[in-house]
LUMTOR-99327 format. One line per 5 residues: number of its first residue (from 1); their letters; for each residue x, y, z of C-alpha. Coordinates in Angstrom, 3 decimals, m for minus. Each point is the difference from the previous one (the first is absolute). Layout:
REM residues N
NUM	A	X:Y:Z  ... .
***
This chain:
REM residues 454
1	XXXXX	0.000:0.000:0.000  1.057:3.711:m0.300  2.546:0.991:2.916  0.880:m3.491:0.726  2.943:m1.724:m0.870 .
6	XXXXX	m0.306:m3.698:m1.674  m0.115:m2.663:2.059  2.173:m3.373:m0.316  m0.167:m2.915:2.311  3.319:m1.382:0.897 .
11	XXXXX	0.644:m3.565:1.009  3.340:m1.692:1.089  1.069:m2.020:3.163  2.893:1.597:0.151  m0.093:2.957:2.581 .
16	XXXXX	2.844:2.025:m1.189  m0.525:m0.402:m3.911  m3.483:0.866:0.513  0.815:2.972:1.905  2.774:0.803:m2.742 .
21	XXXXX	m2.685:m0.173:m2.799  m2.323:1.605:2.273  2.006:2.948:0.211  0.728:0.187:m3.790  m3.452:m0.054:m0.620 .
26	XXXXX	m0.838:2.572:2.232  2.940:2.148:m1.348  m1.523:m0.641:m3.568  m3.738:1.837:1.012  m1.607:m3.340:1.038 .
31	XXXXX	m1.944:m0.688:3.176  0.659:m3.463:0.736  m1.134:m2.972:2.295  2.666:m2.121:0.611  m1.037:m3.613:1.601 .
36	XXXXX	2.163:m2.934:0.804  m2.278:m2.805:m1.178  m2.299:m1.224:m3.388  m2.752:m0.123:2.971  0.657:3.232:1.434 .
41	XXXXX	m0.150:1.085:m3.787  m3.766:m0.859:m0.351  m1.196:1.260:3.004  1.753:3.770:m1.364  m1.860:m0.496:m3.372 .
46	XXXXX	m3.283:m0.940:1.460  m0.003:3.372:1.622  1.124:2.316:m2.470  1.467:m0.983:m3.725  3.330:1.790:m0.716 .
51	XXXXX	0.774:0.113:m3.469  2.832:m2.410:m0.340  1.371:m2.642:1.978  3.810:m1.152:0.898  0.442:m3.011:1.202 .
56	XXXXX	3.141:m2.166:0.649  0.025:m3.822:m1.672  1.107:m2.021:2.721  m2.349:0.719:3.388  m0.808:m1.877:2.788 .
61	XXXXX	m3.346:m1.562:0.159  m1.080:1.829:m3.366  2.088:0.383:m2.515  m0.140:3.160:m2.955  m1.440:m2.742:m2.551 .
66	XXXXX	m2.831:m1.040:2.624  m0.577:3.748:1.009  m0.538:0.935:m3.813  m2.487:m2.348:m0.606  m1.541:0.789:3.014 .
71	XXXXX	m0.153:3.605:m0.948  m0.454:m0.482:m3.852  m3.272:m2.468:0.888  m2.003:3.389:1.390  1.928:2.716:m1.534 .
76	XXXXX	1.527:m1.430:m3.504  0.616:3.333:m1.217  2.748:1.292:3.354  3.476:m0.295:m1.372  2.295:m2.004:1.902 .
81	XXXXX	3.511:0.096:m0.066  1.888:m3.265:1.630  3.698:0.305:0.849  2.226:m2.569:1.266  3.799:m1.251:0.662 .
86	XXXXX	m0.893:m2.979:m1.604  m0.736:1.385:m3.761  0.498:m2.169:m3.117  m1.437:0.042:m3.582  m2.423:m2.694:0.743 .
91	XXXXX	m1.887:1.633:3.195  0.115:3.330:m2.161  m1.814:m1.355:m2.969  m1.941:m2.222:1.946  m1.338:2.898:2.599 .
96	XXXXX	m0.267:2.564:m2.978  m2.368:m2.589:m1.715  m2.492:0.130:2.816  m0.490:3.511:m0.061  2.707:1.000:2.119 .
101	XXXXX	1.091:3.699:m0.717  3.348:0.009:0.468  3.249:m2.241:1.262  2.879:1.285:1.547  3.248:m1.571:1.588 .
106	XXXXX	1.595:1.062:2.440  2.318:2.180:0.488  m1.564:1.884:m2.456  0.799:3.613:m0.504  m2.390:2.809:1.692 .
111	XXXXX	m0.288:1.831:m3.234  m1.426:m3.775:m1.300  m2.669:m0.184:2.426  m0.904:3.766:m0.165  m0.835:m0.610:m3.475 .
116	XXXXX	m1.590:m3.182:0.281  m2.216:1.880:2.523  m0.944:3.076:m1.866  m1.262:m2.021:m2.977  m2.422:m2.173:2.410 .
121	XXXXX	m1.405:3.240:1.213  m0.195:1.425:m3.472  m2.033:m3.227:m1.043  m2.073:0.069:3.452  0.031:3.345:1.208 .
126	XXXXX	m2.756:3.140:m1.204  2.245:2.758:m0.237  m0.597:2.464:2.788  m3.389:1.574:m0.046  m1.333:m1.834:m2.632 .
131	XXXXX	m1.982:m2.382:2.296  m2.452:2.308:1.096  m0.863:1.133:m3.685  m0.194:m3.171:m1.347  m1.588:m2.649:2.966 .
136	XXXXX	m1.412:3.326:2.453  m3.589:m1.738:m0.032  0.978:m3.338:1.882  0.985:m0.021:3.139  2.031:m2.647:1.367 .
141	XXXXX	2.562:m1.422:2.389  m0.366:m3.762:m0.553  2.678:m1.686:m1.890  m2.089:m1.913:m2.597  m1.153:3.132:m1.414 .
146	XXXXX	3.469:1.635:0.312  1.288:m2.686:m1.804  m3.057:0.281:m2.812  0.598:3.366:m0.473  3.686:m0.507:m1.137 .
151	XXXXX	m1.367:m2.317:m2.292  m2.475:2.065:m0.926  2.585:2.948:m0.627  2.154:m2.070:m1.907  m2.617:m1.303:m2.481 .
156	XXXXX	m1.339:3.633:m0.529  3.604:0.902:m2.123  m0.924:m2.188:m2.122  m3.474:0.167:m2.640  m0.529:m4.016:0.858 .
161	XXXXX	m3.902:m0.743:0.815  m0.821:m0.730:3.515  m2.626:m1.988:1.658  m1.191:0.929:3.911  m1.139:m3.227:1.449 .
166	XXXXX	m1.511:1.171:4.490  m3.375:m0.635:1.072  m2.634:2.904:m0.129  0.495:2.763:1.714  4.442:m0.356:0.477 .
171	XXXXX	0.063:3.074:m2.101  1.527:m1.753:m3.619  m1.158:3.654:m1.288  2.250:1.955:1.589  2.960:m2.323:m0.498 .
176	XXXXX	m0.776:0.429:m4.097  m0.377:3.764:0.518  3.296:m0.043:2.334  1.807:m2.034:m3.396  m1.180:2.612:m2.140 .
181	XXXXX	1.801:2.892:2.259  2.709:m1.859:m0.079  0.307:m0.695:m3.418  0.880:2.178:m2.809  m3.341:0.178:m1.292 .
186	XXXXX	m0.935:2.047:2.961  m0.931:3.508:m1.538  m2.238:m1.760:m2.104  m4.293:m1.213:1.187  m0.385:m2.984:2.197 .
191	XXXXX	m3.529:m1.001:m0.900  m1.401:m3.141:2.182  m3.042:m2.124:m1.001  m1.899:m2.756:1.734  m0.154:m2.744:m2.257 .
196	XXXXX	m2.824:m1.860:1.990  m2.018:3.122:0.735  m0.802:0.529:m3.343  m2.543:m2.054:m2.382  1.763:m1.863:m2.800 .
201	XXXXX	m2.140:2.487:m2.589  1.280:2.669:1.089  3.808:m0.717:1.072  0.656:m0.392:m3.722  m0.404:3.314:m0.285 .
206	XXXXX	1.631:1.427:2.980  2.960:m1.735:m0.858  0.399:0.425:m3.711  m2.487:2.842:m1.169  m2.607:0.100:m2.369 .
211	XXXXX	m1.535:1.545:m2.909  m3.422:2.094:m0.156  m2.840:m2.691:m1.059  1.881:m2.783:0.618  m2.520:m0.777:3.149 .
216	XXXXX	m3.469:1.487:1.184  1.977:2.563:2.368  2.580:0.942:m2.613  m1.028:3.673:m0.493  3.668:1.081:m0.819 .
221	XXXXX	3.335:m1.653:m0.271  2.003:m0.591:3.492  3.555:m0.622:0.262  0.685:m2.946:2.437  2.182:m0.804:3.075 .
226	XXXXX	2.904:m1.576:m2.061  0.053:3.508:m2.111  m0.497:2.299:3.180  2.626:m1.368:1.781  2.297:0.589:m2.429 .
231	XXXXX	3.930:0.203:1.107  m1.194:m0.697:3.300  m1.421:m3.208:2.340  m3.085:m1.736:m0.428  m1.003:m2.076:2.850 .
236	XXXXX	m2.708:m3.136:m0.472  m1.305:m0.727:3.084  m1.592:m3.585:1.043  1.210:m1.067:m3.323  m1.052:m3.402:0.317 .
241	XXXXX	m3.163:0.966:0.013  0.262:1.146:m3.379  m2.250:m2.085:m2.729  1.782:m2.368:m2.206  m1.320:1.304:m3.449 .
246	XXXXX	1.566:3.454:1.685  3.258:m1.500:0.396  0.645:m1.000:m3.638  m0.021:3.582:m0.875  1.863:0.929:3.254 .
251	XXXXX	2.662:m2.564:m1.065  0.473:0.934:m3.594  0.015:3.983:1.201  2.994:m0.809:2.249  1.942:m2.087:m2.540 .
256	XXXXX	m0.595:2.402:m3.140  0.278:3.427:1.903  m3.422:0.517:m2.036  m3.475:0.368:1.131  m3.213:0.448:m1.811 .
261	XXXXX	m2.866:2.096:1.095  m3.733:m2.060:m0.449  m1.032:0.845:m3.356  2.396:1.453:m1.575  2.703:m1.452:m2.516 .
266	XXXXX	3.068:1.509:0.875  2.386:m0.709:2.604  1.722:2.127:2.140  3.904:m0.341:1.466  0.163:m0.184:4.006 .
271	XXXXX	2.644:1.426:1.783  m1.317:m0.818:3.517  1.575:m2.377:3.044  m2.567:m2.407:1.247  m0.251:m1.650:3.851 .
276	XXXXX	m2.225:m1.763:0.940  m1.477:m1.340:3.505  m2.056:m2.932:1.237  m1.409:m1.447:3.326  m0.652:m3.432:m2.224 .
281	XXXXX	2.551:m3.040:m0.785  0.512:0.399:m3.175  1.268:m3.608:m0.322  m3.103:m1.202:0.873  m1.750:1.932:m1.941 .
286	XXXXX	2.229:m1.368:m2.835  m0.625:m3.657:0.721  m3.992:1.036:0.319  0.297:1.316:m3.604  m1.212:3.626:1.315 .
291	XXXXX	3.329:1.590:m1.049  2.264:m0.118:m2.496  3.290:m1.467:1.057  1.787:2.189:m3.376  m1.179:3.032:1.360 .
296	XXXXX	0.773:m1.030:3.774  3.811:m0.003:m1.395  m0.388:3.260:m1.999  m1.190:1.671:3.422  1.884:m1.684:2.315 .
301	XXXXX	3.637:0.645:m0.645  0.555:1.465:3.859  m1.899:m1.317:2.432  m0.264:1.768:3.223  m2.399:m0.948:2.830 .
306	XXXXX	m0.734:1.831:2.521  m0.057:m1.138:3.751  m3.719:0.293:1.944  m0.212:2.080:2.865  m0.504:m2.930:2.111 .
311	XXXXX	3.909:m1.252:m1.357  1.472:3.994:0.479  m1.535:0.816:3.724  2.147:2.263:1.287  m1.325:2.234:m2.784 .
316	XXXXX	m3.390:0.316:1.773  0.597:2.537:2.747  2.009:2.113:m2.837  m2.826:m0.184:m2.451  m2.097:0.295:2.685 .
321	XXXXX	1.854:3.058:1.952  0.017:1.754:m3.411  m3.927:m0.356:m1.114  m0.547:1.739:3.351  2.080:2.619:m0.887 .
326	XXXXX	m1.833:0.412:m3.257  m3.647:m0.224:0.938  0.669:2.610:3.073  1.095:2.330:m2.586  m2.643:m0.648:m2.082 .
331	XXXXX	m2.761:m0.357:2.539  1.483:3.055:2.091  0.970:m1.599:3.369  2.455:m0.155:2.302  2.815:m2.075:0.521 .
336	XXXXX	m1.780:m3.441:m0.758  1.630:m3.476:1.103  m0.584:m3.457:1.328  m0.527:m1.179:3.688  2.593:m2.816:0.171 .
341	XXXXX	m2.554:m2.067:0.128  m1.894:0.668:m2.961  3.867:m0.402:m1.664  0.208:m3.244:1.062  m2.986:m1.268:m1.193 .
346	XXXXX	0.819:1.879:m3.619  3.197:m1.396:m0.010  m1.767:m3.743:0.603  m2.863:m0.189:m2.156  0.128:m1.874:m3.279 .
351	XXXXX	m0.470:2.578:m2.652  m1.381:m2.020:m2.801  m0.683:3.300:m1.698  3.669:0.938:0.622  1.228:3.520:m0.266 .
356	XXXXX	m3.543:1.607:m1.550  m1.672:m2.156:2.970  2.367:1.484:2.450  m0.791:3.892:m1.618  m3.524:m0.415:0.239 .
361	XXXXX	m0.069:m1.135:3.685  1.983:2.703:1.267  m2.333:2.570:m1.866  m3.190:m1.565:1.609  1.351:0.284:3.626 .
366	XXXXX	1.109:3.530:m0.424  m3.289:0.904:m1.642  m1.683:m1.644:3.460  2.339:1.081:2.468  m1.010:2.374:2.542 .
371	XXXXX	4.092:1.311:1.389  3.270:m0.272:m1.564  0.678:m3.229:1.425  m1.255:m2.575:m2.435  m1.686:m2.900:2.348 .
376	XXXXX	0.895:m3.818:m0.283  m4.307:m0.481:m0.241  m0.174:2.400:m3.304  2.796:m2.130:m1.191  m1.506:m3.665:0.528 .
381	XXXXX	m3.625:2.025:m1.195  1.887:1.215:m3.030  1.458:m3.633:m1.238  m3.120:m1.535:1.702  1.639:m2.642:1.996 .
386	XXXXX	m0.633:m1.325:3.777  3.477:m0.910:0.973  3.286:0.522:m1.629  3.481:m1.232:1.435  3.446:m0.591:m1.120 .
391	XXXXX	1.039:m3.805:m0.530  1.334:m1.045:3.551  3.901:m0.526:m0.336  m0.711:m3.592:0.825  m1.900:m0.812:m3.170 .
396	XXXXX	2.467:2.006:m2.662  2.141:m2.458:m1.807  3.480:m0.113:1.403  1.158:0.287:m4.184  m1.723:4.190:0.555 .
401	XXXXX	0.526:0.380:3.667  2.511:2.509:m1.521  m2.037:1.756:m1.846  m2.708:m0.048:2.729  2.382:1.804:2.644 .
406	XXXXX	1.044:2.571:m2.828  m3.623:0.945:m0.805  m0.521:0.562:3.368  3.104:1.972:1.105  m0.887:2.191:m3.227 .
411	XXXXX	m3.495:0.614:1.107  0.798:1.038:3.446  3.309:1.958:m0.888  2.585:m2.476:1.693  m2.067:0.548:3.289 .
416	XXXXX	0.877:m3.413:1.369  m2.771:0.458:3.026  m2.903:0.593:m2.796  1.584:m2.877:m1.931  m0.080:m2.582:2.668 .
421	XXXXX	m3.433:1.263:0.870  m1.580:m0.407:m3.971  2.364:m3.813:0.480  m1.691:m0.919:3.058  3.582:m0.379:1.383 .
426	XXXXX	1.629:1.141:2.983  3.298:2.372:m0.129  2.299:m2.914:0.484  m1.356:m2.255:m2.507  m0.448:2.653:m2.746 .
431	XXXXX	3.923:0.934:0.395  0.742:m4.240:m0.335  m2.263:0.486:m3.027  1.986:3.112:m1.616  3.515:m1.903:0.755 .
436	XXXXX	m0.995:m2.942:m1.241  m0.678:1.569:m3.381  3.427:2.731:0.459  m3.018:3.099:0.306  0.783:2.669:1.695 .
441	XXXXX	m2.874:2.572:1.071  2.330:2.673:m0.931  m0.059:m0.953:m3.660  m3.538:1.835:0.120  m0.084:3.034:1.908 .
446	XXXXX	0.223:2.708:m2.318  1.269:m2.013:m3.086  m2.934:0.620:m2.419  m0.775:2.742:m1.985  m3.535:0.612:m1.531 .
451	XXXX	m0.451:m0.008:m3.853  m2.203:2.950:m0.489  m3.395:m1.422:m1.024  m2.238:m2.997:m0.492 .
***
């Protein structure tokens, strides 16, 4: 983000080369974690995601290879750099094969590493500033969408097509319109249309024009979406819900750059970058015979998904925190916020209607609340539920006990007393907990900044 220097994650079990790298770094403009273990490493990165990761070959417990697939398995595009005493020709072809970013031996020269470095961060890293024009309308601190939106950054130099696969309501909108910014085709329109909200008579037209008389309707002739959108984005929302004789012509427009308005005989070129979003599985939709598996390919040549709210949690009481903000403004009140109470149940519930779901029930309980202090009863009123709770710590899988503690240490700030409380664990335990899992309630207080909006 603007002010902030980028981050790297730093990984070696050797104290005094780490703190010699460390020190480098620093030197260089970096902020860097330095940890002493492949564990200790994905604790750091479920927190907060730097944008490139060092790590040394040969570890205890986890080694560099084990840590990068590790990382690489939840954030595939975070460079990693792996450096080791132990180089040779083999390992370096063999790790570079798997995605690794870079492999260094040791000694290697400063200068060597520097570089190595800088073109990581070029590859990873929004220059400064240009986060908040490009991504300003989602806010987030969870690293699954961290992660997407490097991905997303990345794809957006390029003109390739993209297809948005989240439930309803994750926002796959904003993520297009966030590619657009990003992408060089950003002075141009970004028109959006909802392929399932419109009848199969009529989308047609939207999409490709027509000429007067060619329908009862047709009083004049009416450029399309394709022709209006020209130099710029157009987005196709719930594209699998798009009819089949509909994607013939959607298929042929995309391969010959060409469209043709209904009635007419001419064709027109398109200059126009198309993604596309979905709530559907496509495959399945393939194997039903309800969409065409050609056009699936023409569409889908970046996939991104994005996570649910109930997978990205400690994104609530930011998304939350920051609708209040908004609807005091526009509402004119005071300084609105949650009891903790009514943040705990928030941060609980199951949001099937994700981040829309999540909008719309903090606007109904400030539209009923009587003071600034939004109950826990407008809440439970608002997402009309008796009883909400988080999972006891007993039932989570030991596989996301991790992620469990992290979600909860985010909510509550690094506050270990509210944390044990929302774990249903005493002080004591909850510390055997963090240790277990090399957390430390530090890691939290203070360490996230909000993304300006959602």
């Amino acid at each position: 983000m603007s002010g902030e220097n980028p981050k790297v994650l730093l990984v070696d079990d050797d104290k005094d080369l780490l703190q010699l790298i460390a020190m480098r770094l620093s030197a260089a403009g970096y902020d860097v974690n330095a940890v002493e273990s492949g564990e200790a490493a994905l604790a750091s990165l479920a927190v907060a995601r730097p944008q490139t990761v060092i790590t040394d070959l040969r570890m205890q417990g986890m080694d560099g290879m084990a840590l990068f697939d590790a990382i690489h398995r939840d954030s595939p595009s975070l460079p990693v750099v792996i450096l080791t005493a132990h180089g040779t020709i083999p390992e370096a072809v063999s790790a570079t094969r798997r995605g690794v970013f870079s492999f260094l031996t040791k000694p290697f020269e400063p200068k060597v590493l520097l570089d190595t470095v800088a073109e990581a961060m070029r590859l990873s890293s929004p220059p400064a500033g240009e986060r908040e024009s490009w991504s300003a309308e989602i806010i987030t601190r969870s690293s699954a969408m961290e992660d997407l939106l490097a991905q997303a950054r990345r794809v957006a130099a390029s003109d390739a097509s993209v297809c948005i696969f989240g439930q309803s309501g994750t926002g796959k909108e904003l993520l297009a319109r966030a590619i657009h910014k990003a992408g060089s085709r950003r002075d141009a329109a970004f028109i959006a249309v909802n392929c399932g909200a419109i009848p199969e008579g009529l989308l047609e037209s939207e999409l490709f024009g027509h000429k007067k008389g060619s329908f009862t309707g047709a009083v004049a002739d009416r450029r399309g979406l394709f022709q209006a959108a020209t130099g710029g984005t157009l987005f196709l929302d719930e594209v699998g819900d798009m009819p089949l004789s509909l994607q013939v012509k959607l298929l042929r427009a995309l391969e010959e750059r060409k469209i043709r308005p209904v009635g007419s005989h001419e064709s027109h070129d398109i200059d126009v970058r198309v993604i596309s979003a979905t709530h559907r599985k496509l495959e399945e939709r393939i194997t039903t015979g309800e969409f065409r598996e050609d056009l699936y390919y023409r569409l889908n040549v970046v996939k991104l998904y994005i996570p649910s709210l109930a997978e990205r949690r400690e994104d609530i009481p930011l998304i939350g925190n920051h609708a209040l903000t908004k609807l005091a403004e526009r509402y004119r009140r005071g300084r609105l916020q949650f009891s903790p109470e009514a943040m705990e149940v928030l941060v609980s519930a199951p949001w099937p209607g994700n981040v829309r779901q999540l909008l719309n029930v903090v606007e109904q309980a400030v539209a009923l609340a009587a003071t600034e202090v939004i109950p826990e009863s407008l809440v439970r009123q608002a997402l009309d539920v008796a009883d909400t709770a988080l999972t006891p710590l007993d039932e989570a899988r030991k596989a996301f006990e991790r992620d469990y503690l992290v979600r909860i240490l985010k909510i509550t700030g690094g506050n270990v007393t509210k944390a044990a409380r929302l774990a249903g664990r005493n002080r004591t335990e909850f510390y055997r907990l963090l240790e277990r899992h090399s957390l430390e309630p530090g890691m939290f207080k203070g360490s996230h900044k909000e993304k300006a909006t959602a």
